[in-house]
PLY file of the C-alpha trace (Angstrom):
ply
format ascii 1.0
element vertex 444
property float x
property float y
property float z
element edge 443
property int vertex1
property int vertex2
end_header
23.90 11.90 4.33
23.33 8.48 2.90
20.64 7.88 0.36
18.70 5.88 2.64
18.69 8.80 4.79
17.63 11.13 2.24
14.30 9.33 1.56
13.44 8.70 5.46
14.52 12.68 5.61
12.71 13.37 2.72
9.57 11.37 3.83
9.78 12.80 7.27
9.68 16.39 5.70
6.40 16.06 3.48
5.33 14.21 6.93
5.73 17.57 8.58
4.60 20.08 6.09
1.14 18.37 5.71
0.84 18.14 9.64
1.03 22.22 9.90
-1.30 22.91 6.73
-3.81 20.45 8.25
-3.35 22.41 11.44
-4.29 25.33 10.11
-8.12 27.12 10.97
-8.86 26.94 7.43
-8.15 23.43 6.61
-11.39 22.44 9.96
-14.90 22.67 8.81
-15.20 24.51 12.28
-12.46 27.18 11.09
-10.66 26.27 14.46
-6.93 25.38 14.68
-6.74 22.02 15.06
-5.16 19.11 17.42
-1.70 18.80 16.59
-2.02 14.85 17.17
-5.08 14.58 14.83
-3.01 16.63 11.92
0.27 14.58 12.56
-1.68 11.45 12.40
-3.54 12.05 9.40
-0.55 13.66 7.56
1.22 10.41 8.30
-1.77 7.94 7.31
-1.94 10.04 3.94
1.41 10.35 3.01
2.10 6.70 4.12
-0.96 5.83 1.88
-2.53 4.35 4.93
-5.78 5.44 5.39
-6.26 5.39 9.00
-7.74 8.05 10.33
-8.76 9.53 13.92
-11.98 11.40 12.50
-13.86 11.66 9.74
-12.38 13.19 6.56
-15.47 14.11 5.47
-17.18 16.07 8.10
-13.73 17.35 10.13
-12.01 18.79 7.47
-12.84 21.82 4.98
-12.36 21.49 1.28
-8.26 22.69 1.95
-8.65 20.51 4.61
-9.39 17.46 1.92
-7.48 19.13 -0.86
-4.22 18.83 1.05
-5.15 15.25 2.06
-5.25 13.91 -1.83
-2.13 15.77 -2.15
-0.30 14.40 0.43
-1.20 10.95 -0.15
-0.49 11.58 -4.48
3.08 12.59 -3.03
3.27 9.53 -1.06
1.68 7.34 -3.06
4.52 8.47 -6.30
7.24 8.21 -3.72
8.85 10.81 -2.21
12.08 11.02 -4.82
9.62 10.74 -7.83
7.87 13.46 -6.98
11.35 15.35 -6.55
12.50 14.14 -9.62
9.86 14.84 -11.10
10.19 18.72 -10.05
13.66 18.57 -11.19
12.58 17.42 -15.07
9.92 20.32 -14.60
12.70 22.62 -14.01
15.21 21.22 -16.47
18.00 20.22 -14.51
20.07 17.00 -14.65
20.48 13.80 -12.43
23.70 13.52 -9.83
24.86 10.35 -9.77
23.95 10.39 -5.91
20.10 11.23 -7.51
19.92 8.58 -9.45
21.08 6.03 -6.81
18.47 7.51 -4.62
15.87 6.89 -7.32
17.11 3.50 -7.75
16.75 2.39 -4.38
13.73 4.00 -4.02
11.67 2.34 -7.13
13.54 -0.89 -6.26
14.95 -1.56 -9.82
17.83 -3.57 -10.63
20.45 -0.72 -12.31
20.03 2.91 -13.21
19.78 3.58 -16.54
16.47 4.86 -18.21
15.45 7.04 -14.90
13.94 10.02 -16.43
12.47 7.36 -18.47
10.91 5.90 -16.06
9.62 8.86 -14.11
7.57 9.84 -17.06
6.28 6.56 -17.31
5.29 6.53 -13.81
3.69 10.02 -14.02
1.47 9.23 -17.27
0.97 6.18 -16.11
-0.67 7.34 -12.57
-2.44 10.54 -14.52
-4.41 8.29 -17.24
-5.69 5.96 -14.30
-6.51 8.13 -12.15
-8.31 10.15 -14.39
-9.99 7.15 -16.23
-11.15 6.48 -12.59
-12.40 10.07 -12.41
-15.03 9.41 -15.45
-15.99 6.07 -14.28
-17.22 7.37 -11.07
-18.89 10.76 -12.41
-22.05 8.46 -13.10
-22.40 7.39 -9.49
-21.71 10.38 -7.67
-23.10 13.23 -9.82
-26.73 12.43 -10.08
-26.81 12.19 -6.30
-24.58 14.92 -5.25
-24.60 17.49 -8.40
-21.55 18.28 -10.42
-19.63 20.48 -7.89
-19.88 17.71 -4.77
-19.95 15.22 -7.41
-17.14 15.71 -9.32
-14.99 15.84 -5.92
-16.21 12.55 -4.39
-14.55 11.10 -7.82
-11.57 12.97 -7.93
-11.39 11.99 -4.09
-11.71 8.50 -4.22
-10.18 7.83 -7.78
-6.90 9.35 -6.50
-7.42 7.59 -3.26
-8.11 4.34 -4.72
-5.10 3.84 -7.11
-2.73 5.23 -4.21
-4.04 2.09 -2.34
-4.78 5.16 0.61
-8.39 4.40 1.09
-9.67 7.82 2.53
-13.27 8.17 2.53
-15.82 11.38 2.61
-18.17 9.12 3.47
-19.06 8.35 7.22
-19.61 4.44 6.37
-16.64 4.41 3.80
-18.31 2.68 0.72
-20.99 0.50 2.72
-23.74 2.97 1.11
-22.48 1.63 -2.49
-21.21 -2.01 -1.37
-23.62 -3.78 -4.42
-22.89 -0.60 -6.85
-21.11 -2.83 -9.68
-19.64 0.91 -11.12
-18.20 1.57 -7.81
-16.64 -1.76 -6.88
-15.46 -2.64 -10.23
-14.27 0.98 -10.61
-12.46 1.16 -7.03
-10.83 -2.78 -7.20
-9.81 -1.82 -10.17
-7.72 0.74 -9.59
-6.72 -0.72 -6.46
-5.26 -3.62 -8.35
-3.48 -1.87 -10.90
-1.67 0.78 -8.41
-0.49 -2.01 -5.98
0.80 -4.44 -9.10
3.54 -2.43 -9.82
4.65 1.00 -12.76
6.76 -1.89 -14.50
4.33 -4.38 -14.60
1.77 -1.97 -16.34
4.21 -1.07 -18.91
5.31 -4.73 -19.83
1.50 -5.36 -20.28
1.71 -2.25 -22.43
4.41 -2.62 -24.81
3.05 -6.46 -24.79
0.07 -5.45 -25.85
1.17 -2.74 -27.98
3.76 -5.21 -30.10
0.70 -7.64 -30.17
-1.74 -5.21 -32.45
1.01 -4.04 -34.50
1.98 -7.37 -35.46
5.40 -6.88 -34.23
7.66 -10.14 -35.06
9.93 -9.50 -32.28
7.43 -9.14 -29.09
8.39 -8.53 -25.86
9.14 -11.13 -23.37
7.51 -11.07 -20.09
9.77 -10.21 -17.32
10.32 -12.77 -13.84
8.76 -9.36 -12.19
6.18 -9.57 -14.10
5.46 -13.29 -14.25
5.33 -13.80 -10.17
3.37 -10.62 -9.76
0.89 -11.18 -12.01
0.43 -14.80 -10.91
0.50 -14.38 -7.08
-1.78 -11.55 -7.50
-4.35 -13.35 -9.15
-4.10 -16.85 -6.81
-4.44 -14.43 -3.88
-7.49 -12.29 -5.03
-9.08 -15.90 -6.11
-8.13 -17.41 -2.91
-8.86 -14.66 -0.70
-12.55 -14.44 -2.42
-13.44 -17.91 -1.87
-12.41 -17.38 1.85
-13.86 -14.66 2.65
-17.21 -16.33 0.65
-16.91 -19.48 2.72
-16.28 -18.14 5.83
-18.95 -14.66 6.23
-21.72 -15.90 4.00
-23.49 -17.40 7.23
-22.29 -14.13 9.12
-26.40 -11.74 9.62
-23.54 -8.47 9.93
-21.36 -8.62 7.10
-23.02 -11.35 4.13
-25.38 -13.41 5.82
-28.36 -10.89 4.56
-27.49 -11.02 0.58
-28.00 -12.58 -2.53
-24.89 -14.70 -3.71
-24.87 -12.40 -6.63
-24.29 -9.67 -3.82
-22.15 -12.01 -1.45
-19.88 -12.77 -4.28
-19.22 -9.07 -4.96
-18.41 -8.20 -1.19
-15.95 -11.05 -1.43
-14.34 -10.07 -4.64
-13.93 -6.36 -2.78
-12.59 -8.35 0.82
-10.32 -9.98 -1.06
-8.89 -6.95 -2.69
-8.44 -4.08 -0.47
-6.93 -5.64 2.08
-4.09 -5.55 -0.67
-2.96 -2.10 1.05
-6.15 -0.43 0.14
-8.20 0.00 3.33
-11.72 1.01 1.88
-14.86 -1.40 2.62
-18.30 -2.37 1.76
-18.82 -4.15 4.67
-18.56 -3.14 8.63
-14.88 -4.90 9.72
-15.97 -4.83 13.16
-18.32 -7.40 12.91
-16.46 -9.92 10.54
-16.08 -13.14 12.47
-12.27 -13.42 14.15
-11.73 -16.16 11.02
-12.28 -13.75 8.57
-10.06 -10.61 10.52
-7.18 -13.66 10.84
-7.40 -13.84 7.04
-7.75 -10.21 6.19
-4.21 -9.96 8.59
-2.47 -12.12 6.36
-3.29 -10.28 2.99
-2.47 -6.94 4.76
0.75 -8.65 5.92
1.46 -9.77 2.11
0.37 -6.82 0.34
0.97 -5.35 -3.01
3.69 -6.14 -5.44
7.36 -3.97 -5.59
7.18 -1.01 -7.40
3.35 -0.21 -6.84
1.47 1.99 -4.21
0.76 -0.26 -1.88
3.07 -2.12 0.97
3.39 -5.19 3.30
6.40 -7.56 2.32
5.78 -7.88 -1.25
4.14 -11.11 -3.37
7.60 -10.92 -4.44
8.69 -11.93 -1.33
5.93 -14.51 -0.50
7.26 -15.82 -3.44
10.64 -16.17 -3.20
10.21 -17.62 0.76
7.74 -20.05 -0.63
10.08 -21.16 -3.35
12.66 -21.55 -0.72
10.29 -24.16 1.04
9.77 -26.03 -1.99
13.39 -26.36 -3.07
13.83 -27.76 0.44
11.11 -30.24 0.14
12.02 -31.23 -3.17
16.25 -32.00 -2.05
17.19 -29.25 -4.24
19.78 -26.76 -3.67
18.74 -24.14 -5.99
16.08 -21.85 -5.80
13.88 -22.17 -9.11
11.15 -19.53 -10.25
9.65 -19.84 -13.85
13.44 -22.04 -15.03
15.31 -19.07 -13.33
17.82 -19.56 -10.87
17.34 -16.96 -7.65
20.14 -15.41 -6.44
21.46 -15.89 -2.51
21.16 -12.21 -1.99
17.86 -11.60 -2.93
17.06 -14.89 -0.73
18.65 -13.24 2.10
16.92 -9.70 1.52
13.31 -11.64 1.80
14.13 -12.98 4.52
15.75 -9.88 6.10
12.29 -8.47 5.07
10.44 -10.84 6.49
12.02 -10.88 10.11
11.98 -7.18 10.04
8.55 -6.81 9.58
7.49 -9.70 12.10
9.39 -7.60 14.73
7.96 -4.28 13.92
4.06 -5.52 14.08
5.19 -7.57 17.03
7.12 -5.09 19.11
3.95 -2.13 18.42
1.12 -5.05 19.17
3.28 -5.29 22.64
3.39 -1.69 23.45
-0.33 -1.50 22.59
-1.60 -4.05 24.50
0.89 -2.08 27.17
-0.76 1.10 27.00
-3.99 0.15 26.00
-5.11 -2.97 28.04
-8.76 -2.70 27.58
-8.94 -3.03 23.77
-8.75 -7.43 22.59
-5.57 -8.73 20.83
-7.22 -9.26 17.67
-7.96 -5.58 17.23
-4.81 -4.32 18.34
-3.23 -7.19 16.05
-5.13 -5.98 12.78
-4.97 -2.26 13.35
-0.75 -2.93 13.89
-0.89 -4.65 11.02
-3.28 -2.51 8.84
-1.08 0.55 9.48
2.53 -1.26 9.21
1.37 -2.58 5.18
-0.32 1.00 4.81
-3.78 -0.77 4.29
-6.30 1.87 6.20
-8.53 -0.96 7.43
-9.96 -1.09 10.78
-12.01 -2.40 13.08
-13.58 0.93 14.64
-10.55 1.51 17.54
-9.05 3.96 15.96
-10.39 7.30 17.07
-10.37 5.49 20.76
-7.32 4.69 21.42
-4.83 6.55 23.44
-2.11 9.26 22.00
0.22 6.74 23.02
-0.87 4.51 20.75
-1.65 6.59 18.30
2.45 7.55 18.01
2.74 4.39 17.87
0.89 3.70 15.49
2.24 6.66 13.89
5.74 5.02 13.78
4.47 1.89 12.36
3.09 3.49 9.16
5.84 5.55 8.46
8.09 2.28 8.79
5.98 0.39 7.01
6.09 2.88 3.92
9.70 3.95 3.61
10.60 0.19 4.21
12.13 -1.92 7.33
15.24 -2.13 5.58
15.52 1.10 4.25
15.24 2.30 7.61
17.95 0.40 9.37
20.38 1.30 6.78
19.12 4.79 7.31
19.85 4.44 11.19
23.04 2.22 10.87
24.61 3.85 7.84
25.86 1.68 4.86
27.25 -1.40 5.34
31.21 -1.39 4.32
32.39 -4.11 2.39
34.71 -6.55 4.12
36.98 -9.05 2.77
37.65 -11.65 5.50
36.00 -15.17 4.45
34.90 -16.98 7.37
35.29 -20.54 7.94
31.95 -22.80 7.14
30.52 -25.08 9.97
26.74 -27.14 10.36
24.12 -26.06 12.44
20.85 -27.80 13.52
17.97 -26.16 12.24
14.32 -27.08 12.60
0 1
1 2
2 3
3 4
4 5
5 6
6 7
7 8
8 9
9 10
10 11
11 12
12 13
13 14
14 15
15 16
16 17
17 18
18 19
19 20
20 21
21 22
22 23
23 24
24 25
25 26
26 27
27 28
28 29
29 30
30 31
31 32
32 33
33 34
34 35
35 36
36 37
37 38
38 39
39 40
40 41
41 42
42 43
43 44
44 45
45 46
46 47
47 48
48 49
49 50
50 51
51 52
52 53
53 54
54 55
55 56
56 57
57 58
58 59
59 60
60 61
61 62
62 63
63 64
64 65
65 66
66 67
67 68
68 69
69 70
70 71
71 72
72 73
73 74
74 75
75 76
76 77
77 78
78 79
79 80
80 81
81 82
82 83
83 84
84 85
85 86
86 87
87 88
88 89
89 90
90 91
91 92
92 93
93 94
94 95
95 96
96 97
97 98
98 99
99 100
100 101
101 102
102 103
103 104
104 105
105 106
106 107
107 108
108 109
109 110
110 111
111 112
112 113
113 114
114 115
115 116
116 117
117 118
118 119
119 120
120 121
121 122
122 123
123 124
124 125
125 126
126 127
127 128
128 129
129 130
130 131
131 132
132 133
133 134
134 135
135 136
136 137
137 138
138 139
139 140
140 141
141 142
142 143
143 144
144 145
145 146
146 147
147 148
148 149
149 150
150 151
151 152
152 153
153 154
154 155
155 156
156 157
157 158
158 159
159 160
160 161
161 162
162 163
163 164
164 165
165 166
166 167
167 168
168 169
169 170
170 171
171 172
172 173
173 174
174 175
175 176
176 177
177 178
178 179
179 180
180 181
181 182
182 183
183 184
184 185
185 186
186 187
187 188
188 189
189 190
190 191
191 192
192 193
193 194
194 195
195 196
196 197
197 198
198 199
199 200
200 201
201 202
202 203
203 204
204 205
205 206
206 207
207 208
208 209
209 210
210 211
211 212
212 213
213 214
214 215
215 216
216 217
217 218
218 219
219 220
220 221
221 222
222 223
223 224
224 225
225 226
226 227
227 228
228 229
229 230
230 231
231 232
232 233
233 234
234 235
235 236
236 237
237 238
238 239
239 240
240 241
241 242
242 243
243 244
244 245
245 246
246 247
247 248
248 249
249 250
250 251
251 252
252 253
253 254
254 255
255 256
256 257
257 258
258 259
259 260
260 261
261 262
262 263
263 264
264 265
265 266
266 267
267 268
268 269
269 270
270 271
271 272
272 273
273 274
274 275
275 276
276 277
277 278
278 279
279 280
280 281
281 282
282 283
283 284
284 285
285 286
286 287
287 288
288 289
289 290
290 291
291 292
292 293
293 294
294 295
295 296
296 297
297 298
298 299
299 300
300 301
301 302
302 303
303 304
304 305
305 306
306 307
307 308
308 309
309 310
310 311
311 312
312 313
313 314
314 315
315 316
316 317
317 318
318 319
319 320
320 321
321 322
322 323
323 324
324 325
325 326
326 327
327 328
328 329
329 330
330 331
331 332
332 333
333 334
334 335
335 336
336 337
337 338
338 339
339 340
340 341
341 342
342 343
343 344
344 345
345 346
346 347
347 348
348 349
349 350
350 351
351 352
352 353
353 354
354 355
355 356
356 357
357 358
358 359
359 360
360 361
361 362
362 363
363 364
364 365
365 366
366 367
367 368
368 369
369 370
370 371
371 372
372 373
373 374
374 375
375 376
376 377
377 378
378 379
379 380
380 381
381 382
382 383
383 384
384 385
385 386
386 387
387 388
388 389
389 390
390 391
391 392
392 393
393 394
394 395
395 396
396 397
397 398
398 399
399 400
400 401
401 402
402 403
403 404
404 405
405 406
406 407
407 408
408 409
409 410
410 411
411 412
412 413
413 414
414 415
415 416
416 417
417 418
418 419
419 420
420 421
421 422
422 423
423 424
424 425
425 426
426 427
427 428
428 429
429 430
430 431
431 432
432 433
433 434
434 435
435 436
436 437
437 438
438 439
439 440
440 441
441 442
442 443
């Protein structure tokens, strides 16, 4: 039992505990037991902090039904070993070393020191946005839906939004509040700040907290921090003015509103397809320029260490660096006057060719089993469910169980990691010490 094993394992389990307490009579509105391929598929979405869903949250399930949704997808959105170490703290026992490998591999972080440090971190952390979220959208929903309904809807979608899950109880999604400036500001906000990353929210904290004290020996900004931050920004910028450019002559998505308005249905396009999957504006009818460009942010994603998935800005990053050095006749990879090591040049890529095959290999069997639905749909709902986004363009609920397993197996890959998941399949690699000789190779 490898650790790579242990969090597929683990993953897998929660998978299958949510899919028989969503089966249950009392978790249907109707009080009926329900289809074992709508529970397995929605345990899966929430847990994988997808979003995709085969019905509607809001009307299918019962309150259990719902409850167990935002706690499946708070499990999955923390991580399968934080939440387990985060039961262990509760019950006062100590770390194996095989534990704190696990939790190392899991958050991504460099060594493994300061890991029930770090847990609490990422538990406050997730608690105090979550329920600043909760507040924030208390004005919206309350007025409209008194304080019992109301005060769900927030918990709902605050929880939902910084998990990057993007459930709904609303049949539309958030089309009925797409120029609410509480709601979108509220929702992208959160979005942004669960897909950037725990340890980029805590070196803007202790930044900010040596700045008002007056501290003389501030913190320095971490390279995590520096190319998450930055490719974060150019891509929400970038992906705004596309989107702006590209719908605003579009009747069924922009064509119809102010610019004020436009603007603010950009902003949102531009940021939940960052793994988030809610939307303000029907997908379905976005031109095919604007789906191609909402595929590539799904494909990118959030940053390591966050909620969200796709291959990282991290990656992006590093691969585009890469490109650059090559350009330029250099032979080192620079980022911010720091040198990249080969073997994190060889994991993007590893991540990168990984997760080209997965989306390609489930578009194919897609297209196999469902002919009748165009290659642009298939594309973006492979690719929507293999970054854990939740976006879609209304084929969901129609396609066929076959695709829906597929799909299936595409979100739970996408969330425990392409890599993760071959070393859980092919064990860990041994180290060899035969040195091979070196030899030229055309390329390009």
């Amino acid at each position: 039992m490898t650790v790579a094993r242990t969090i597929c394992l683990g993953f897998l389990a929660v998978i299958l505990a949510g899919t028989i307490l969503l089966m249950m009579p009392f978790s249907t509105s109707n009080g009926m037991w329900n289809d074992p391929t709508v529970a397995l598929f929605t345990s899966t979405s929430a847990v994988c902090v997808t979003g995709l869903s085969v019905v509607d949250p809001g009307t299918y399930f019962s309150f259990w039904g719902q409850l167990f949704m935002v706690l499946l997808v708070q499990i999955g959105g923390l991580g399968y070993m934080t939440t387990t170490t985060f039961l262990i703290l509760l019950i006062g026992r100590r770390f194996d070393l095989q534990q704190k490998v696990a939790i190392q591999q899991a958050l991504d972080r460099p060594g493994m020191s300061g890991s029930t440090q770090i847990i609490r971190s990422i538990i406050a952390t997730t608690m105090i946005f979550e329920i600043t979220g909760i507040f924030l959208l208390l004005p919206v929903f309350v007025p409209e839906y008194g304080w019992d309904k109301g005060l769900w809807l927030a918990i709902f979608h605050s929880v939902n939004s910084f998990n990057n899950a993007g459930f709904s109880l609303f049949k539309d999604n958030l089309i009925g509040y797409q120029t609410s400036l509480l709601v979108v500001f509220t929702v992208t906000g959160l979005i942004i700040f669960g897909g950037i990353g725990y340890q980029v929210i805590l070196d803007m904290y202790l930044w900010l907290r040596d700045r008002l004290l007056k501290k003389p020996n501030a913190i320095v900004f971490s390279l995590d921090f520096k190319v998450a931050t930055s490719t974060t920004l150019l891509l929400l910028v970038l992906g705004t003015v596309a989107f702006l450019c590209i719908e605003v002559r579009n009747p069924q998505t922009f064509g119809n509103f102010s610019f004020s308005d436009q603007l603010l249905l950009a902003w949102f396009q531009s940021v939940t397809p960052r793994t988030a999957g809610f939307n303000t504006i029907d997908i379905g009818k976005m031109t095919d320029a604007g789906l191609f460009i909402t595929i590539a942010l799904m494909f990118i994603g959030a940053s390591p260490g966050g909620t969200g998935g796709g291959i990282k800005t991290t990656t992006l990053r590093v691969l585009t660096s890469c490109t650059k050095t090559i350009l330029q006749g250099k032979e080192e990879v620079l980022l911010y006057d720091r040198k990249i090591a080969i073997s994190l040049i060889l994991k993007a890529v590893g991540v990168v060719v990984g997760s080209l095959a997965t989306v390609i290999g489930a578009t194919i069997l897609i297209s196999l089993t469902d002919p009748k639905l165009e290659f642009i749909q298939i594309l973006f709902e492979v690719v929507s469910a293999f970054a854990t986004v939740g976006l879609s363009t209304g084929i969901t609920a129609g396609v066929s169980t076959a695709a829906k397993l597929i799909l299936i197996i595409t979100m739970y890959i996408g969330r425990v990691g392409v890599l993760l998941s071959m070393s859980a399949i092919l064990g860990d690699p041994r180290p060899s010490r035969v040195h091979y000789p070196e030899e030229n190779l055309l390329v390009g």
